[in-house]
VOMAR-358406 format. One record per residue (C-alpha): residue in one letter; x, z, y. Coordinates in steps of 0.001 Angstrom, whole numbers, plus 500000, padded with zeros to 6 digits. Layout:
<nodes>
AXZY;...
</nodes>
This chain:
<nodes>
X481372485636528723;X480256489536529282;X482548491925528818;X481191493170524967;X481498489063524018;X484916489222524683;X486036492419523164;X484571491343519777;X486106487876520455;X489458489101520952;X488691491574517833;X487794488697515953;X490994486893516967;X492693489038515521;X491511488535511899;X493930485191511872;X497240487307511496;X498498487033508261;X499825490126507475;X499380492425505031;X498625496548506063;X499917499394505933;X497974501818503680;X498532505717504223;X499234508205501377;X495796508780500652;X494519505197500486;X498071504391498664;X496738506570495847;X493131505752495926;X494313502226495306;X496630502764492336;X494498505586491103;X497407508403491369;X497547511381492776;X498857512297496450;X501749514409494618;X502735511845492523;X503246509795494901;X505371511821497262;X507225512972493993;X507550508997493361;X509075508234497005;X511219511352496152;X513080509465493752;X512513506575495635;X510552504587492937;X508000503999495513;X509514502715498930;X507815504195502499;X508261504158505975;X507844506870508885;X505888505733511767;X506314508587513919;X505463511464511828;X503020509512509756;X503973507951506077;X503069504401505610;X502901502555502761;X503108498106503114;X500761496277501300;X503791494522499628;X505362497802498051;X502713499113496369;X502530495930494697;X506567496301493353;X505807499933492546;X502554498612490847;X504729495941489256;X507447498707488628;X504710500599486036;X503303498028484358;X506674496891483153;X507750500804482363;X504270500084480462;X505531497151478587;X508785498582477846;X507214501658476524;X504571500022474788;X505111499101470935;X505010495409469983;X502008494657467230;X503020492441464952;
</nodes>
């Protein structure tokens, strides 16, 4: 196996974890289609959970999904009933 085989084999490899990322700020808000204030207003009052990584701000797959969760059911709430 040459050296280039086996770095995109153990790249590859790699691909079999099962866990879900970490998204920054940025991509947080490109996913849920807010704004990169929002969202550090948000973890502010701690509607949205993150985590420090050195000085970076990281965001787990899994939360957005809660806070995502957390928005549609303000939605619902909000939202009046048709009869």
């Amino acid at each position: 196996m040459t050296p280039t085989t086996a770095a995109v084999n153990a790249h590859t490899g790699r691909a079999d974890l099962d866990v879900e990322p970490f998204y920054t700020v940025r991509e947080s808000g490109e996913i849920l289609r807010i704004g990169r204030s929002k969202l550090y207003e948000e973890m502010a009052q701690g509607r949205l959970k993150a985590i420090k990584v050195g000085r970076a701000t990281r965001i787990p797959a899994e939360w957005l999904k809660d806070y995502r969760d957390l928005l549609i059911a303000e939605g619902l709430e909000a939202a009046p009933c048709p009869n």
